[in-house]
C-alpha positions as CSV (number, residue, x, y, z in Angstrom):
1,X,1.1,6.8,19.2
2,X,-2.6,6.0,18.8
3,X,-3.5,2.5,18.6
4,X,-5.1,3.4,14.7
5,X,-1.6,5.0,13.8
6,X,0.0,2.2,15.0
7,X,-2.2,0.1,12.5
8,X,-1.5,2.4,9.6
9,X,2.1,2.0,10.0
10,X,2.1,-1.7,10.8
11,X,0.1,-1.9,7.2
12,X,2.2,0.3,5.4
13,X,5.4,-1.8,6.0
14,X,3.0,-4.7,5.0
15,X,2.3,-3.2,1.8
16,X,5.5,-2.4,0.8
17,X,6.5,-6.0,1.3
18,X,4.3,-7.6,-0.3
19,X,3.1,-5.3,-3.1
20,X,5.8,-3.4,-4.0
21,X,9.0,-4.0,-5.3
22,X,10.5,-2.6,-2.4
23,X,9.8,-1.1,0.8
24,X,10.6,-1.3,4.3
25,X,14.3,-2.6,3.2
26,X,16.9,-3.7,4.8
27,X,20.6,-2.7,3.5
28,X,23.5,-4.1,4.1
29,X,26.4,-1.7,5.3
30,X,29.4,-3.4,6.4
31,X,31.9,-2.0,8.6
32,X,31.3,1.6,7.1
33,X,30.2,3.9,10.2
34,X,31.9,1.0,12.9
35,X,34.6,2.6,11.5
36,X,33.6,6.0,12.1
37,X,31.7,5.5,15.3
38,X,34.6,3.1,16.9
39,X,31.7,0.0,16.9
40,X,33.6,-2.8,18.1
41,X,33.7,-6.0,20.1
42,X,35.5,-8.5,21.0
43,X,36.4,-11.5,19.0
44,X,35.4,-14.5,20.6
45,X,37.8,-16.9,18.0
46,X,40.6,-14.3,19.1
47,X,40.6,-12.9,22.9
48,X,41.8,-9.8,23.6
49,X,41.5,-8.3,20.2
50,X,38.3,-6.3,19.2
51,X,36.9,-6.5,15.9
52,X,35.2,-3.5,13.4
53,X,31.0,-5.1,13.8
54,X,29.0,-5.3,10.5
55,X,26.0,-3.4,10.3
56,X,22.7,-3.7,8.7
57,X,19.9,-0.9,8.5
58,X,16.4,-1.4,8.6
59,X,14.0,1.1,7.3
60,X,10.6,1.7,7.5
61,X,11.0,5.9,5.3
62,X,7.9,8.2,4.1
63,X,7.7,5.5,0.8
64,X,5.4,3.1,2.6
65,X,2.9,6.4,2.7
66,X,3.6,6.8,-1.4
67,X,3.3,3.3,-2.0
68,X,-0.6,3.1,-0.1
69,X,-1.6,5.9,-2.0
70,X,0.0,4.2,-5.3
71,X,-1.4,1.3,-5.0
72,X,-4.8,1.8,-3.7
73,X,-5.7,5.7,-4.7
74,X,-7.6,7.1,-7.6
75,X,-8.0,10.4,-9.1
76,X,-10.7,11.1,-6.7
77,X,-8.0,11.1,-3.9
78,X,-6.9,8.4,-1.3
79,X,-8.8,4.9,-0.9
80,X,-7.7,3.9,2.6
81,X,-8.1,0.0,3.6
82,X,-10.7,-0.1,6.4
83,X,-8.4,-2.1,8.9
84,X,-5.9,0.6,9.0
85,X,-8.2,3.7,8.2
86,X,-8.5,5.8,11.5
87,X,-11.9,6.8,10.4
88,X,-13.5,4.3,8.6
89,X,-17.2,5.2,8.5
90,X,-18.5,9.1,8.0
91,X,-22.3,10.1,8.7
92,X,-23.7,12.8,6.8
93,X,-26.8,14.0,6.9
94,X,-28.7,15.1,3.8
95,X,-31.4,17.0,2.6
96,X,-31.2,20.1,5.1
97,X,-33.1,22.6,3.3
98,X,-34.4,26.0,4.1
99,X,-37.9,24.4,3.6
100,X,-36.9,22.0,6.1
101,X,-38.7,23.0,10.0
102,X,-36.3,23.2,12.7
103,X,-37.9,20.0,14.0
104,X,-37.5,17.5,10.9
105,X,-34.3,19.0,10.8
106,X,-33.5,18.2,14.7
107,X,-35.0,15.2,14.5
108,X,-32.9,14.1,11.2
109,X,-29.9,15.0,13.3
110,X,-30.9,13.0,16.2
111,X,-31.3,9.8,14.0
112,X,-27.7,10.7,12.6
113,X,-26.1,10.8,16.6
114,X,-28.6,7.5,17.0
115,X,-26.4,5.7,14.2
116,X,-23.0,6.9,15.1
117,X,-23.7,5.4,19.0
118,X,-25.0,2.7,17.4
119,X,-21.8,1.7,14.9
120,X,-18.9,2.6,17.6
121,X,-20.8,0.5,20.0
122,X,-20.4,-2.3,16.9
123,X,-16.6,-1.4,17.0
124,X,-16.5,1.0,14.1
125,X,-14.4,3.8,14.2
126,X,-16.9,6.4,12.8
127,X,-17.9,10.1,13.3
128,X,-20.6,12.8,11.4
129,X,-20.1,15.4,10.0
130,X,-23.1,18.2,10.8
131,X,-21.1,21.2,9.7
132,X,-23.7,23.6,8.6
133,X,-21.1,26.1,6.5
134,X,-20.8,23.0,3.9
135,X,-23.0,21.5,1.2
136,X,-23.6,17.2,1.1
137,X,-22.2,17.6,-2.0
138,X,-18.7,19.5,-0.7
139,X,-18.6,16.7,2.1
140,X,-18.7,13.9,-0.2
141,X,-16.1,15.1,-2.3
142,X,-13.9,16.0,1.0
143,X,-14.4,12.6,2.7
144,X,-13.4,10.5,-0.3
145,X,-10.5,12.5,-0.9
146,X,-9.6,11.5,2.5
147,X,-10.0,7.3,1.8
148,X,-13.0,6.8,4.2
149,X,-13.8,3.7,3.1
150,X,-17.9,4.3,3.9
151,X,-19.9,7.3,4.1
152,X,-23.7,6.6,5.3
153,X,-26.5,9.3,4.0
154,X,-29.4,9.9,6.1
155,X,-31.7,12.0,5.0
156,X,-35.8,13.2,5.9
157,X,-37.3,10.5,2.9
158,X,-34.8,7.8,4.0
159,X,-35.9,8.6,8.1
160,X,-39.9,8.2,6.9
161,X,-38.6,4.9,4.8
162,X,-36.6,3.6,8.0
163,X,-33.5,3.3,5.7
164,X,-30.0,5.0,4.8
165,X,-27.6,4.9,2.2
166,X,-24.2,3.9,2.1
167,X,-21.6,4.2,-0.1
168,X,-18.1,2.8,-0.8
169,X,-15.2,4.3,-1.8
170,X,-13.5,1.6,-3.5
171,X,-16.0,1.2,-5.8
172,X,-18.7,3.5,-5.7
173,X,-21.4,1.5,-5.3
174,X,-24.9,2.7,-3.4
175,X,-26.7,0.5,-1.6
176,X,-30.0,1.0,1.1
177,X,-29.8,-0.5,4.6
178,X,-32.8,-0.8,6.7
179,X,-32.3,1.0,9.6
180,X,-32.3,-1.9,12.0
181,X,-29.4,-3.6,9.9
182,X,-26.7,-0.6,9.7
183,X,-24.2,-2.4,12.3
184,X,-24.3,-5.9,10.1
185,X,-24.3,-4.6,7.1
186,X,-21.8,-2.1,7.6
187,X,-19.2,-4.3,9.5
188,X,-19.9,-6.5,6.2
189,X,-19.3,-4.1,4.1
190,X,-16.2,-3.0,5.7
191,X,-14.6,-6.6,5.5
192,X,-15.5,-6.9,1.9
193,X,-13.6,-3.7,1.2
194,X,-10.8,-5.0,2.6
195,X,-10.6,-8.2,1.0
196,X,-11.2,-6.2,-2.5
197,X,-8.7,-4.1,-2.1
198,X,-6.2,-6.7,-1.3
199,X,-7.0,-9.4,-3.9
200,X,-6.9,-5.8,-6.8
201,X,-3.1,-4.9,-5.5
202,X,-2.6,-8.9,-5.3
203,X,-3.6,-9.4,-8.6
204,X,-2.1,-6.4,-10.0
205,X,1.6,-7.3,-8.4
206,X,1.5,-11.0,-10.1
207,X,-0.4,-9.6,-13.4
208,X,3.3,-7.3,-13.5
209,X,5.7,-9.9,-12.5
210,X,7.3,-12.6,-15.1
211,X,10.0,-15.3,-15.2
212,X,12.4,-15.0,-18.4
213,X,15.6,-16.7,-18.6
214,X,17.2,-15.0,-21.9
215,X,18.6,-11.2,-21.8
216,X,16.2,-10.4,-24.8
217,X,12.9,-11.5,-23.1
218,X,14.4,-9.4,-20.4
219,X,14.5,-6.3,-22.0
220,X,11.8,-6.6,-23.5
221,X,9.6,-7.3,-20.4
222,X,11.7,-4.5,-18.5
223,X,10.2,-2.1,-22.0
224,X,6.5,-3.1,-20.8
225,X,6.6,-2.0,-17.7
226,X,7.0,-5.5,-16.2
227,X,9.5,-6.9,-12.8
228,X,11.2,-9.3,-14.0
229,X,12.8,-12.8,-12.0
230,X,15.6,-13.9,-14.0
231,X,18.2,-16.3,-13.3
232,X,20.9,-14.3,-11.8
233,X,24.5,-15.7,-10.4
234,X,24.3,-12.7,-7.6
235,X,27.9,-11.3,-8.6
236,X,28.4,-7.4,-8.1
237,X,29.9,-6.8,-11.1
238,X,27.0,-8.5,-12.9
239,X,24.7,-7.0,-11.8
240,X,26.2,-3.3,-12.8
241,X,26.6,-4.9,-16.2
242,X,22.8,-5.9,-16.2
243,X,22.3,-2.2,-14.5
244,X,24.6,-0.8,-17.7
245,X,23.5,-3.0,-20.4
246,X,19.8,-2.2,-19.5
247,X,19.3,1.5,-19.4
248,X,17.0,3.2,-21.9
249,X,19.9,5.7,-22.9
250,X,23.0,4.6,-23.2
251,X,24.3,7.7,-23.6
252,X,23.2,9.3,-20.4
253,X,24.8,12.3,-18.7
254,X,27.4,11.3,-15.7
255,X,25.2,11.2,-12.4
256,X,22.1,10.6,-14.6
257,X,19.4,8.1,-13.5
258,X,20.2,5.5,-15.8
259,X,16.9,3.5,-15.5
260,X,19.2,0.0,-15.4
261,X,17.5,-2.3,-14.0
262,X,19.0,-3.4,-10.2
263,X,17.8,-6.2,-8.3
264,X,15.1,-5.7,-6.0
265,X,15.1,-9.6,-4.0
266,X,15.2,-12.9,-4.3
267,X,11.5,-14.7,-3.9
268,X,11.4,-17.1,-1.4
269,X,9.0,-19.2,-4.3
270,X,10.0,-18.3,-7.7
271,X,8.0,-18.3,-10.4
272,X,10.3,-21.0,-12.2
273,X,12.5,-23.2,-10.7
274,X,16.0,-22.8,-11.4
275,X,17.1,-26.1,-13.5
276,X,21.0,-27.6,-13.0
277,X,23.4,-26.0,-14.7
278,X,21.4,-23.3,-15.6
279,X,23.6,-20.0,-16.9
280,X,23.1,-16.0,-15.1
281,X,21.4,-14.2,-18.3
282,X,24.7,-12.8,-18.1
283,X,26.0,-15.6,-19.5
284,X,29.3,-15.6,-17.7
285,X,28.5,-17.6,-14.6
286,X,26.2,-20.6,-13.6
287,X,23.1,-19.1,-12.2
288,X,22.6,-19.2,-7.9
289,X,18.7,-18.2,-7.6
290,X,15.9,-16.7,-9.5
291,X,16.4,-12.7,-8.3
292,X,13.7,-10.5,-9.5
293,X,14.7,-7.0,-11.1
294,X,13.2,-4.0,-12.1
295,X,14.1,-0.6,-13.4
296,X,15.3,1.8,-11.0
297,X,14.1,5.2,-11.9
């Protein structure tokens, strides 16, 4: 695996952690497939007899590639985070007309190769794009399809300026770099992404998530759209009660997604603090955590 896969995968799972309601999960399965496999071992508190072990799975699944693109793309395509993008800055050169001599046009592609030596000697993964069979215009709209975060234009009037342009994806935004700046600026530019991106899922994620501690408020916040931490006595049956009692259509087909809402994990800092004596939203038992929930589609 290439060190920038490696980085796309490690931020996936990081992603899905933090940003999503769930995503490179861990599940529980008992003594299920020791059972079928023969997974044993001996008992320590008992020697001589062998025991069925209890299993847990971890997965990282093709989710964590969904939940990037939910989470950060637009209808213009992907918007990759520059720490993880494999190709994080794209060089095109503009303004190659057939009124343009074969020298201007050789020299505009020199300055182009000048600029890509220059950034992956700064560390930036970047490459240009000189195919001749494609307009600016097509290679714009390709490249931010594909989430590079940056794509530099360097055209004949920005050469006799001593400039380029550079634009981001995550926002759109033009700005003009003197030429002996591109590395600063750039790696700037690339860090601020980053931190945007971040703080818009960030804010999005707590914007979506409330503490209720009635089964009302709860279904009504489950109706907006919201995730929900409730106070929850983490009982089985319960929670298919709160899965039953919350579907949209109560009169669902058998094997239908109900869209109940199931528990997705319990916050290491709640949004509210769970008071003595407190009561599930259930109503039958005393309450062990704040668990947050959310419809399960």
């Amino acid at each position: 695996m290439e060190p920038c896969e490696l980085l796309v995968v490690i931020h996936k799972v990081f992603l899905n952690t933090f940003l999503s309601p769930q995503g490179a999960t861990s599940h529980h399965l008992g003594q299920n497939f020791s059972k079928m496999f023969e997974i044993v071992f001996e008992d320590p508190k008992k020697p001589g007899e062998k025991q069925l072990a209890f299993q847990n799975s971890w997965g990282i699944t093709t989710r964590t590639i969904g939940v990037l693109t939910m989470v950060h793309g637009d209808n213009m395509g992907l918007i990759l985070p520059p720490r993880v993008a494999c190709l994080q800055v794209v060089i095109i050169p503009c303004g190659i007309t057939a009124s343009l001599s074969e020298q201007d046009k050789e020299a505009l592609l020199a300055q182009c190769s000048k600029y890509l030596s220059r950034l992956l000697d700064a560390g930036v993964r970047v490459k240009t794009d000189i195919r001749d069979n494609y307009s600016p215009g097509w290679k714009f709209n390709h490249w931010e399809l594909k989430g590079v975060p940056v794509r530099l234009e360097v055209g004949p009037k920005d050469m006799q300026q001593k400039q380029c342009v550079a634009v981001r994806r995550d926002t759109g935004a033009k700005m003009t770099i003197p030429e002996a700046e591109v590395e600063k600026r750039l790696l700037g530019t690339l860090e601020d992404i980053q931190n945007n991106l971040f703080k818009k899922a960030s804010d999005d994620l707590k914007t979506h998530m409330v503490a209720v501690d009635t089964m009302e408020e709860f279904q009504k916040e489950l109706d907006q759209g919201q995730i929900v931490q409730i106070p929850f006595c983490g009982g089985i049956e319960c929670e298919d009660w709160i899965k039953k009692t919350t579907a949209k259509d109560q009169d669902l087909e058998p094997g239908a997604p109900s869209m109940g809402a199931k528990s997705l994990c319990i916050p290491f800092s709640p949004i509210k603090t769970l008071q003595p004596g407190q009561m599930c939203v259930s109503g039958k038992e005393p309450a062990q955590y704040y668990t947050l929930f959310g419809r399960s589609y």
